[in-house]
VOPAGU-2260 file (C-alpha; in pm, 1 decimal, decimal comma):
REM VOPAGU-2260
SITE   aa  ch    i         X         Y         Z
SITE  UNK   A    0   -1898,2   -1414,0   -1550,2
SITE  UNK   A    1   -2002,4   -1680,9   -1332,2
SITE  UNK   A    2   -2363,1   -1804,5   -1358,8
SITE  UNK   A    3   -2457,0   -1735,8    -967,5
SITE  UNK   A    4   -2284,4   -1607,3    -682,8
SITE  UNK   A    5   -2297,4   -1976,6    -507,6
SITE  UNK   A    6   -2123,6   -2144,3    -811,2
SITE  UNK   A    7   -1866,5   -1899,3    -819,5
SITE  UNK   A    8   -1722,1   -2050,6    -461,1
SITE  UNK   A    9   -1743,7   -2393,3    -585,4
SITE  UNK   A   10   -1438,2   -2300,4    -812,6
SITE  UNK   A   11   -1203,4   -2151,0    -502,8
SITE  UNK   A   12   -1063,1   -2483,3    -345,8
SITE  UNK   A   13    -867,4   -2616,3    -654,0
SITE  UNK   A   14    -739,7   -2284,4    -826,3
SITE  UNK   A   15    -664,0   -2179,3    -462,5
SITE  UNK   A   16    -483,1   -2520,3    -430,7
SITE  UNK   A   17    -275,7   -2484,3    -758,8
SITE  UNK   A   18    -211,9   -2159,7    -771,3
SITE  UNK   A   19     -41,4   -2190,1    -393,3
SITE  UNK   A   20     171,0   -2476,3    -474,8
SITE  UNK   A   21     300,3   -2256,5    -794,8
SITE  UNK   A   22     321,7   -1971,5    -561,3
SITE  UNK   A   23     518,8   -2147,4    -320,4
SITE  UNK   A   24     765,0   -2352,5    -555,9
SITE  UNK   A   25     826,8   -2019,5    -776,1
SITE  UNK   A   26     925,6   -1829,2    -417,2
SITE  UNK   A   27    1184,8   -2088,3    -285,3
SITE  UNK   A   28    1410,6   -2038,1    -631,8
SITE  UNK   A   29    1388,4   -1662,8    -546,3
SITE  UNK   A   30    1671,8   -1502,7    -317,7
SITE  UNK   A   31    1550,0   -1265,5     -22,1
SITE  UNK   A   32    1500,9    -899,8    -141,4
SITE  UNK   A   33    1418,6    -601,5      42,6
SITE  UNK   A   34    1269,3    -243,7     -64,5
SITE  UNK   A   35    1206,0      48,0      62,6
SITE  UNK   A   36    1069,8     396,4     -82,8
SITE  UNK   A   37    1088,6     719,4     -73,2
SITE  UNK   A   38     835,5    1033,5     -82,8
SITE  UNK   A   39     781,9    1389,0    -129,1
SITE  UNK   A   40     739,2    1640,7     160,6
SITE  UNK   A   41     670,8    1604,1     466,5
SITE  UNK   A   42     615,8    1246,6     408,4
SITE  UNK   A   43     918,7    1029,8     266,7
SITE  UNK   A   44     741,4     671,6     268,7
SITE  UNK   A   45     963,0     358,1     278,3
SITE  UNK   A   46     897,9       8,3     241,4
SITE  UNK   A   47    1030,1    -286,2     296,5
SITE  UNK   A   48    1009,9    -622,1      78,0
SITE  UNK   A   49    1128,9    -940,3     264,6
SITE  UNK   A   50    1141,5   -1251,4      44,9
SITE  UNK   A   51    1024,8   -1528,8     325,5
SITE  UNK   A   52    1229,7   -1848,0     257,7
SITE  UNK   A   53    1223,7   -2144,9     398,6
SITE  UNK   A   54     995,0   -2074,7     677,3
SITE  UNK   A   55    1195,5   -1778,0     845,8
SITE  UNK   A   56    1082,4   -1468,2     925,9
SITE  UNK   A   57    1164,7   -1089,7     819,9
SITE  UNK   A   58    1576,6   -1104,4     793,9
SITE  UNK   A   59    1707,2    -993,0    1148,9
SITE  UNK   A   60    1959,4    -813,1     991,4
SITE  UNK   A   61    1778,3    -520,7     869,0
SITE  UNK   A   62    1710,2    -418,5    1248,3
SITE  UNK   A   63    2086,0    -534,9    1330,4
SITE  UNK   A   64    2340,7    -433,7    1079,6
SITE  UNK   A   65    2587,3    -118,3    1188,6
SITE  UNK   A   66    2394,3     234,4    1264,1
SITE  UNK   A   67    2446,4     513,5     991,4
SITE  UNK   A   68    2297,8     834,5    1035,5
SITE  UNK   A   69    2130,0     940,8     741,8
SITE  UNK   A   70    2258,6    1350,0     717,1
SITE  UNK   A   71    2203,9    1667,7     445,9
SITE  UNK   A   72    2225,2    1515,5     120,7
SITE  UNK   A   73    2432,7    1843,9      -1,5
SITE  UNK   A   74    2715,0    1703,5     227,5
SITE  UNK   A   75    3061,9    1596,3     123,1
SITE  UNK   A   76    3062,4    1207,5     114,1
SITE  UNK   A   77    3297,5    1271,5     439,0
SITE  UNK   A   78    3035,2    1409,3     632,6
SITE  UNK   A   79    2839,4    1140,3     586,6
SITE  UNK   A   80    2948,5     918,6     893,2
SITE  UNK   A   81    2816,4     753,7    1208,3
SITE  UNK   A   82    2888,9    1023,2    1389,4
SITE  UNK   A   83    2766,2    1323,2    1179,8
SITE  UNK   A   84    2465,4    1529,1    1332,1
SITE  UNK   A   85    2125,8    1429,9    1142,0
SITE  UNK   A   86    1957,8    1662,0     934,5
SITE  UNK   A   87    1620,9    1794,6    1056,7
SITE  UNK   A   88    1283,1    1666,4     929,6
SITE  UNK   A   89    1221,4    2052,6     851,0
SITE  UNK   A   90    1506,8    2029,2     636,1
SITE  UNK   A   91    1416,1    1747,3     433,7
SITE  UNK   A   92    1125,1    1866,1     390,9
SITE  UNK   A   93    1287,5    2183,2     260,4
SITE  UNK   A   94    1462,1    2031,2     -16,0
SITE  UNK   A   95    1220,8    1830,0    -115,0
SITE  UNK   A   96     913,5    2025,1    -232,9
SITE  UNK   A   97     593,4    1911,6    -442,3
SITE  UNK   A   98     626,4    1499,5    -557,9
SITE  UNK   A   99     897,5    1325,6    -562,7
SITE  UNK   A  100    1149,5    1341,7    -873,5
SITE  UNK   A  101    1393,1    1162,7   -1050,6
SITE  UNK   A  102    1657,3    1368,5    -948,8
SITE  UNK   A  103    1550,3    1348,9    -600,7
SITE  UNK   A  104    1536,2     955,6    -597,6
SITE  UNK   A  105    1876,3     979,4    -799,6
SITE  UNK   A  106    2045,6    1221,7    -451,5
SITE  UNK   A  107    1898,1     941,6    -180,0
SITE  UNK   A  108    2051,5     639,7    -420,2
SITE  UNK   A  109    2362,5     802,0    -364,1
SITE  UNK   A  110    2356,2     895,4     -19,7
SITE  UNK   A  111    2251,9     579,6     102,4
SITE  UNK   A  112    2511,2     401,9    -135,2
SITE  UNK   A  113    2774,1     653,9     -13,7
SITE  UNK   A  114    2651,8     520,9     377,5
SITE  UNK   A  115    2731,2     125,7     289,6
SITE  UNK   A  116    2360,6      46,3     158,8
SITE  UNK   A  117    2309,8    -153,4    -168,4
SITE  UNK   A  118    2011,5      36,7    -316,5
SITE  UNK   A  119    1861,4     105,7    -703,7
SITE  UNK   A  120    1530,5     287,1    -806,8
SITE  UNK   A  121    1210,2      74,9    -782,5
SITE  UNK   A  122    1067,4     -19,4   -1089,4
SITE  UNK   A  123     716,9      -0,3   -1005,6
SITE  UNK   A  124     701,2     322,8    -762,0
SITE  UNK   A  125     858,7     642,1    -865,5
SITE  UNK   A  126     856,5     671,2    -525,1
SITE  UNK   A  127    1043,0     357,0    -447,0
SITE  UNK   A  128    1396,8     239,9    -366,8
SITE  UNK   A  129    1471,4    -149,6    -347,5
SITE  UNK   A  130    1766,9    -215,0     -77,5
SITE  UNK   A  131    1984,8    -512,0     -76,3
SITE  UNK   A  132    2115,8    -380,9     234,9
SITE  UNK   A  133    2019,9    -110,9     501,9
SITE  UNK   A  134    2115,0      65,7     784,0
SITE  UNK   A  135    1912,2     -69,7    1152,6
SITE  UNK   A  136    1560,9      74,5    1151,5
SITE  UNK   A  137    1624,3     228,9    1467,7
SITE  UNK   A  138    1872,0     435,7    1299,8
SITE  UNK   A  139    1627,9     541,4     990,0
SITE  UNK   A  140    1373,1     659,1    1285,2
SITE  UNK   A  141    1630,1     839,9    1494,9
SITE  UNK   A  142    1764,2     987,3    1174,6
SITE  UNK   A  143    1480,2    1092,6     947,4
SITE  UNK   A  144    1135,4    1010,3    1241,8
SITE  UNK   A  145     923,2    1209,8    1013,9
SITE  UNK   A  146    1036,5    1089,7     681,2
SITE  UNK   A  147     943,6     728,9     580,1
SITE  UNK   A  148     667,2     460,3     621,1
SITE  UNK   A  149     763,7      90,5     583,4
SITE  UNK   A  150     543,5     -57,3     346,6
SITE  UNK   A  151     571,3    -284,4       0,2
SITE  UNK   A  152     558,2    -167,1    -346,6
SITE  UNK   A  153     206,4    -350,7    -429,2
SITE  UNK   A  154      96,7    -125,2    -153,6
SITE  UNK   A  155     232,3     192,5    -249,0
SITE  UNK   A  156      70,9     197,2    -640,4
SITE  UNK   A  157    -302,2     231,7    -453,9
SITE  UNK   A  158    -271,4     597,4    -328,3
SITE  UNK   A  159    -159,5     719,6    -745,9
SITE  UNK   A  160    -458,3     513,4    -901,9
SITE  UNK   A  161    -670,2     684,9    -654,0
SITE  UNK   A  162    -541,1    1012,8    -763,6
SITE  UNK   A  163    -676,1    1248,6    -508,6
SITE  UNK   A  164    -593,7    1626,7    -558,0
SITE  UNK   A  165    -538,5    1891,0    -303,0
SITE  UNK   A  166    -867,7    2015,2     -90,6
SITE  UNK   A  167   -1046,1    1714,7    -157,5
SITE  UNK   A  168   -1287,1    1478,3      87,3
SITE  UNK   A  169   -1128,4    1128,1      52,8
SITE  UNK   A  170   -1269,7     869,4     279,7
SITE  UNK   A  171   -1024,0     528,1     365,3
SITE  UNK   A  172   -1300,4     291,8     495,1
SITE  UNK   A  173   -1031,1       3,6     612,5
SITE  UNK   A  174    -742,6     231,9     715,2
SITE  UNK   A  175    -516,5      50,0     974,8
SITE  UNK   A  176    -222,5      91,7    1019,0
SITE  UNK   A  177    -305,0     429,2     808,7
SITE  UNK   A  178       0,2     389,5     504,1
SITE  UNK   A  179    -202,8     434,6     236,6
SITE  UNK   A  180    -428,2     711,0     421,8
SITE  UNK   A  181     -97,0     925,2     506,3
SITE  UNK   A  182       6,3     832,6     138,3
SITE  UNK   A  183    -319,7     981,0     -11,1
SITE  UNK   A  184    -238,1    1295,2     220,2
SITE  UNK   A  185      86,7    1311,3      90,0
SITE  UNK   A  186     -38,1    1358,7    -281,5
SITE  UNK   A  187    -234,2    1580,7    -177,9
SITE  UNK   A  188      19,2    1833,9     -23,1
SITE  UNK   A  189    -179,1    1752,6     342,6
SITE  UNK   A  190    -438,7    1996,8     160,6
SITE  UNK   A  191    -795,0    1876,4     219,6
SITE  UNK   A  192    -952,8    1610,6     472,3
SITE  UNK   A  193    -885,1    1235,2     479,3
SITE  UNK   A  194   -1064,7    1050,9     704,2
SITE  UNK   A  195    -897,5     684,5     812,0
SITE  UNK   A  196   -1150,5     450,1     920,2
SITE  UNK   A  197   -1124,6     125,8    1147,5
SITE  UNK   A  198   -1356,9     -99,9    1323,7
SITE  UNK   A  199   -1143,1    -147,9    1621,7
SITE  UNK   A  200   -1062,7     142,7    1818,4
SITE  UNK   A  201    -709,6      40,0    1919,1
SITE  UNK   A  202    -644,5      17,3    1570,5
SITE  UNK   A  203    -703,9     413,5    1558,7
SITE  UNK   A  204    -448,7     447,5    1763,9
SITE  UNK   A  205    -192,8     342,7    1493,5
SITE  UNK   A  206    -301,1     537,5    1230,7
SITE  UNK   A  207    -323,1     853,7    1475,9
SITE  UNK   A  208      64,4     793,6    1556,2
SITE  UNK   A  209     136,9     696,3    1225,0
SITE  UNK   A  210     -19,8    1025,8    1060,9
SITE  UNK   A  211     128,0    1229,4    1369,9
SITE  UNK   A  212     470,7    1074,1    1294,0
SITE  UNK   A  213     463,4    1187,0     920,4
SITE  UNK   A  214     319,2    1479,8     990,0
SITE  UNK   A  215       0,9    1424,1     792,9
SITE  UNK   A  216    -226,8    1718,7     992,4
SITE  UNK   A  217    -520,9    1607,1     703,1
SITE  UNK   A  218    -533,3    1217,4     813,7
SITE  UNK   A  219    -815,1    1197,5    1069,8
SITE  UNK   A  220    -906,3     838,5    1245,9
SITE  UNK   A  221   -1222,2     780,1    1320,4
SITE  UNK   A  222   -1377,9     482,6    1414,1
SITE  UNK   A  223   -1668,3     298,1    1178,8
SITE  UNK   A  224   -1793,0     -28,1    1102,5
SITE  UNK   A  225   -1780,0     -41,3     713,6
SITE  UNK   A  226   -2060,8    -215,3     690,7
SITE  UNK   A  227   -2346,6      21,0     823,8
SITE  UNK   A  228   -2447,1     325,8     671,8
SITE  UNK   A  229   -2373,7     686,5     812,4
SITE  UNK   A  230   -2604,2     874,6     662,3
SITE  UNK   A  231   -2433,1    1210,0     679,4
SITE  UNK   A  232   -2160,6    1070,4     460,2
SITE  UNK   A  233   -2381,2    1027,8     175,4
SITE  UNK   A  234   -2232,5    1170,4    -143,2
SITE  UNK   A  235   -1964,2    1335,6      15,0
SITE  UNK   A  236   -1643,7    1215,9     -45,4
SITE  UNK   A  237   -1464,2    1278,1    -362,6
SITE  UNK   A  238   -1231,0     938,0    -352,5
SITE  UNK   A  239   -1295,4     651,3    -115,4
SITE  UNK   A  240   -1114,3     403,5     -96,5
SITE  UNK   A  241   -1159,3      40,8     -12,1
SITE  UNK   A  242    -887,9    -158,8      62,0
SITE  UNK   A  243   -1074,6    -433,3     193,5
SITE  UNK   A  244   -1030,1    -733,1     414,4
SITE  UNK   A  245    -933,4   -1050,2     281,4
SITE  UNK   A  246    -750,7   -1402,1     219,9
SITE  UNK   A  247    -408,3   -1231,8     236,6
SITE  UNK   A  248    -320,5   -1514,8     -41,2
SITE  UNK   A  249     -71,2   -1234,2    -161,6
SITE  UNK   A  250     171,9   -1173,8     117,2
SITE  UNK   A  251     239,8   -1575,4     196,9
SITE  UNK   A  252     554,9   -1511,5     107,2
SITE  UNK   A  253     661,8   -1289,2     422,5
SITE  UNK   A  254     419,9   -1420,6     630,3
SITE  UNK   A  255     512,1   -1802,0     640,2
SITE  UNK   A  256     311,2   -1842,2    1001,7
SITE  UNK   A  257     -15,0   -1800,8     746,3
SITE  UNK   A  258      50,6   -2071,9     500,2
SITE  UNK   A  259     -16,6   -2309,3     764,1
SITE  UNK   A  260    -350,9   -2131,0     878,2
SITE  UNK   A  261    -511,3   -2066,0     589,7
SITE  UNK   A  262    -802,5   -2319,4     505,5
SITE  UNK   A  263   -1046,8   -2372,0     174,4
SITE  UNK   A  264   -1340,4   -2296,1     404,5
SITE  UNK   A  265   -1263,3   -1968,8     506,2
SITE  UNK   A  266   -1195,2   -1869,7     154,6
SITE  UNK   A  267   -1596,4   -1833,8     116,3
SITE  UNK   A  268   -1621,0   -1608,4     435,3
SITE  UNK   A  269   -1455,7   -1308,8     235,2
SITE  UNK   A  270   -1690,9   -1201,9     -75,6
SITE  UNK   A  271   -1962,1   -1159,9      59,0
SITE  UNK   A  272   -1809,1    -931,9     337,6
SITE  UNK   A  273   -1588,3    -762,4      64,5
SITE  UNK   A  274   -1924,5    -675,4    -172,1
SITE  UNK   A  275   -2114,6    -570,8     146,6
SITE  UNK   A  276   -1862,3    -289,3     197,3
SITE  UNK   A  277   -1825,5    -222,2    -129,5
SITE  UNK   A  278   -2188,9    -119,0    -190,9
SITE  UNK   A  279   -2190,5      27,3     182,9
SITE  UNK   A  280   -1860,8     227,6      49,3
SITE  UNK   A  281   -2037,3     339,6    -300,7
SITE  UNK   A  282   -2279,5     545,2    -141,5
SITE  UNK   A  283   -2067,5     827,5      25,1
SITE  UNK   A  284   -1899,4     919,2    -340,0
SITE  UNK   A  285   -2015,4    1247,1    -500,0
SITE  UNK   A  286   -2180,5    1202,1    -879,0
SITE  UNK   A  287   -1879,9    1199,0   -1109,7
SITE  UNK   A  288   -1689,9    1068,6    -802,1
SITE  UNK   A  289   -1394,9     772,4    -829,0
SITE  UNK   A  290   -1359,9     467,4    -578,4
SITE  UNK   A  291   -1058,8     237,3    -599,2
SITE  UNK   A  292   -1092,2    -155,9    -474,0
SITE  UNK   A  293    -769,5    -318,4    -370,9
SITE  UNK   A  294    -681,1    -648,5    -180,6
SITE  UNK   A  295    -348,6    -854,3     -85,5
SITE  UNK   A  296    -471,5   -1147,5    -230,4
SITE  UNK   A  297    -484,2   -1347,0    -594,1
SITE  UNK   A  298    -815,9   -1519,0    -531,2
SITE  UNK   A  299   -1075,5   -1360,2    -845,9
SITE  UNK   A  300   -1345,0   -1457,6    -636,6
SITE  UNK   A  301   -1232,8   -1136,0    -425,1
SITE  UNK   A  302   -1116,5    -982,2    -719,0
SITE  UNK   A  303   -1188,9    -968,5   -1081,6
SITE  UNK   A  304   -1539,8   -1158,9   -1006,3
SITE  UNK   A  305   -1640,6    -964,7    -754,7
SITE  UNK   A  306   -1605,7    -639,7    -917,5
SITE  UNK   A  307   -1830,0    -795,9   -1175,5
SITE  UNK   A  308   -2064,6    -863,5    -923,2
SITE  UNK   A  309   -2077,2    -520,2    -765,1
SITE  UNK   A  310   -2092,5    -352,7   -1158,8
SITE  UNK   A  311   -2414,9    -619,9   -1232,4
SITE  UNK   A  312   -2599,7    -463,1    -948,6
SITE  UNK   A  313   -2509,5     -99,5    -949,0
SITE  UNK   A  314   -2530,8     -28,2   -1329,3
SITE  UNK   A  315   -2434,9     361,2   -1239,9
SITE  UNK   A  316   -2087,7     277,2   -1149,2
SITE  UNK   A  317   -1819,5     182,3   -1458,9
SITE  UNK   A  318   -1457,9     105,3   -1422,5
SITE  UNK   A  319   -1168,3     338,2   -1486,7
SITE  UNK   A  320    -891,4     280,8   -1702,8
SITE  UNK   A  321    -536,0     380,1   -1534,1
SITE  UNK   A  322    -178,5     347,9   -1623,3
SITE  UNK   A  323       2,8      24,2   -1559,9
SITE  UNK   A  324     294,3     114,6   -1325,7
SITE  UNK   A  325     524,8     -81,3   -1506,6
SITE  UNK   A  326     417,5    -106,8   -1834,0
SITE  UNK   A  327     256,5     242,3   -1912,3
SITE  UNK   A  328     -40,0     111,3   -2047,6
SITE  UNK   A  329    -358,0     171,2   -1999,7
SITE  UNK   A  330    -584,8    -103,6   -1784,5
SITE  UNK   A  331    -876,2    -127,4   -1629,9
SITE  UNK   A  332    -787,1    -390,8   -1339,8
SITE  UNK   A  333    -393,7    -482,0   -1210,2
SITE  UNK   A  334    -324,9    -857,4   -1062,0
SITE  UNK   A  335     -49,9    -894,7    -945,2
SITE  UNK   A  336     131,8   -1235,8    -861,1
SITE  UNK   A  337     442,5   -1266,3    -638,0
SITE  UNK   A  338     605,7   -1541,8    -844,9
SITE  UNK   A  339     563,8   -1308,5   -1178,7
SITE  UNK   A  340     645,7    -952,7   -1056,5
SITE  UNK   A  341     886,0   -1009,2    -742,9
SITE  UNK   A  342     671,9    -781,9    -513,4
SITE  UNK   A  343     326,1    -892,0    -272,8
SITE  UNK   A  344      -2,3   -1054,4    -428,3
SITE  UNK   A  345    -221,2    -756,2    -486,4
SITE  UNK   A  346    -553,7    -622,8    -720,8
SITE  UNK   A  347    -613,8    -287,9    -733,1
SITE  UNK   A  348    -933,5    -177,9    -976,3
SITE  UNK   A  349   -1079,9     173,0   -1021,3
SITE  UNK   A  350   -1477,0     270,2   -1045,4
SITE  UNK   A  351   -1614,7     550,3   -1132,6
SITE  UNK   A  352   -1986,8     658,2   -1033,0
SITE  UNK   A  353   -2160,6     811,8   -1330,9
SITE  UNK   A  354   -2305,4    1149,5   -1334,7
């Protein structure tokens, strides 16, 4: 633990410095990859993984390459065809009841291989599926508009660590675009209330259509400024969670427009906002209540030390061991770095507040 909140800042220019150019160096060997997943019910989430080399931006091929239609996956590989009639979301839905299983992620593997994709079973998500190759996105919409959600892997292994149950209260306090709010609702079999927060109200408006696309009838946007207390939500919530602004140090690698705008300076303007919602966000969970804190970024001063910080001053809250996606053991924080794990920059860490 770092001796004062001050020093620990001092410390951000040069690991930020190093740990870029390692970043950086490691993601130019690596060849572009992309990934998308599937879900359960009425939500089948997707997500898509774009290497960024060289400066460019996501592939123009993924919106570009032939249209497939994806159809009933009980159909004879020679119904499957540009032409064929696309199944209904009620359908889908129909055959794919509860969470997602193996033999479920085993049917779309083949179906998409069987319509010219290059696809295999993510190894971090059970609900994921990395693609080499895909259909145009405006096909996947047109052909299944209620049935995925683009997002990347790191991003999809927040919703299981927060482990919300059907009926619950789970408050999102930095929602926008709403993935991991109609994700949430998804584990929860759209039973209960999740409410999707955002400070800017034409964010709301993409987390309404998002949740309204998927069919998430739980996912309610509402419009808050994390930072200042609502004193009706005290103790209320079951789960919150925080998925907080930051750096964005994680996701350089398919945002190459950032690497050139981030600067040391504005490295410092992030904990202190990041702690300030986190204590704002620990007072709306129940006694006995769980709160997970995630970012898209491998700075520890928005991470690992300021988790410490937040524990030093609210002695009533305790981290939560959860399973390592990947490994299957048990930890009570998960870093993870592009140039180690081939998917986004991310920290996800789970709290508990004592009873």
């Amino acid at each position: 633990m770092r001796d004062s909140w001050d020093n620990m800042f001092e410390e951000v220019p040069a690991s930020f410095e190093a740990r870029m150019k390692e970043t950086l160096s490691a993601l130019e060997e690596k060849p572009k990859i992309r990934r998308f997943r599937f879900g359960t019910g009425a939500l089948v989430a997707a997500a898509l993984l774009v290497a960024v080399l060289g400066g460019t931006a996501l592939a123009t091929d993924f919106f570009g390459l032939k249209s497939l239609t994806v159809t009933d996956p009980n159909a004879s590989p020679a119904a499957v065809s540009a032409t064929a009639e696309p199944v209904s979301s009620k359908a889908i839905a129909e055959k794919m009841p509860g969470r997602i299983s193996s033999a479920t992620i085993r049917n779309e593997l083949a179906d998409l291989t069987e319509m010219g994709a290059q696809v295999h079973a993510s190894e971090w998500s059970p609900y994921g599926i990395v693609a080499e190759h895909l259909p145009s996105l405006h096909t996947l919409l047109a052909a299944l508009p209620q049935h995925f959600y683009i997002q990347d892997e790191s991003s999809m292994l927040v919703a299981p660590v927060l482990a919300p149950q059907p009926g619950m209260r789970v408050l999102d306090m930095c929602s926008a675009p709403g993935g991991k709010a109609t994700h949430v609702a998804q584990l929860m079999q759209d039973k209960g209330e999740v409410i999707a927060c955002d400070i800017h109200e034409h964010k709301l408006e993409l987390i309404a259509e998002n949740a309204a696309r998927l069919g998430m009838k739980s996912v309610k946007a509402l419009q808050n400024d994390a930072l200042q207390l609502r004193s009706e939500w005290l103790g209320v919530f079951d789960r919150v969670l925080v998925d907080a602004p930051c750096s964005g140090l994680g996701v350089l690698r398919r945002r190459a427009e950032a690497r050139w705008r981030k600067q040391r300076k504005d490295l410092k303007l992030f904990p202190p906002l990041q702690l300030a919602i986190l204590k704002n966000a620990a007072q709306y969970v129940k006694d006995g209540g769980t709160m997970v804190y995630s970012t898209c970024t491998i700075e520890q001063s928005e991470n690992h030390y300021l988790v410490e910080e937040f524990l030093t001053q609210h002695p009533e809250w305790q981290r939560v061991e959860f399973t390592h996606p990947l490994t299957g053991e048990q930890v009570q924080e998960l870093q993870l770095l592009p140039q180690n794990d081939g998917i986004d920059g991310f920290y996800i860490c789970k709290l508990m507040k004592k009873q």
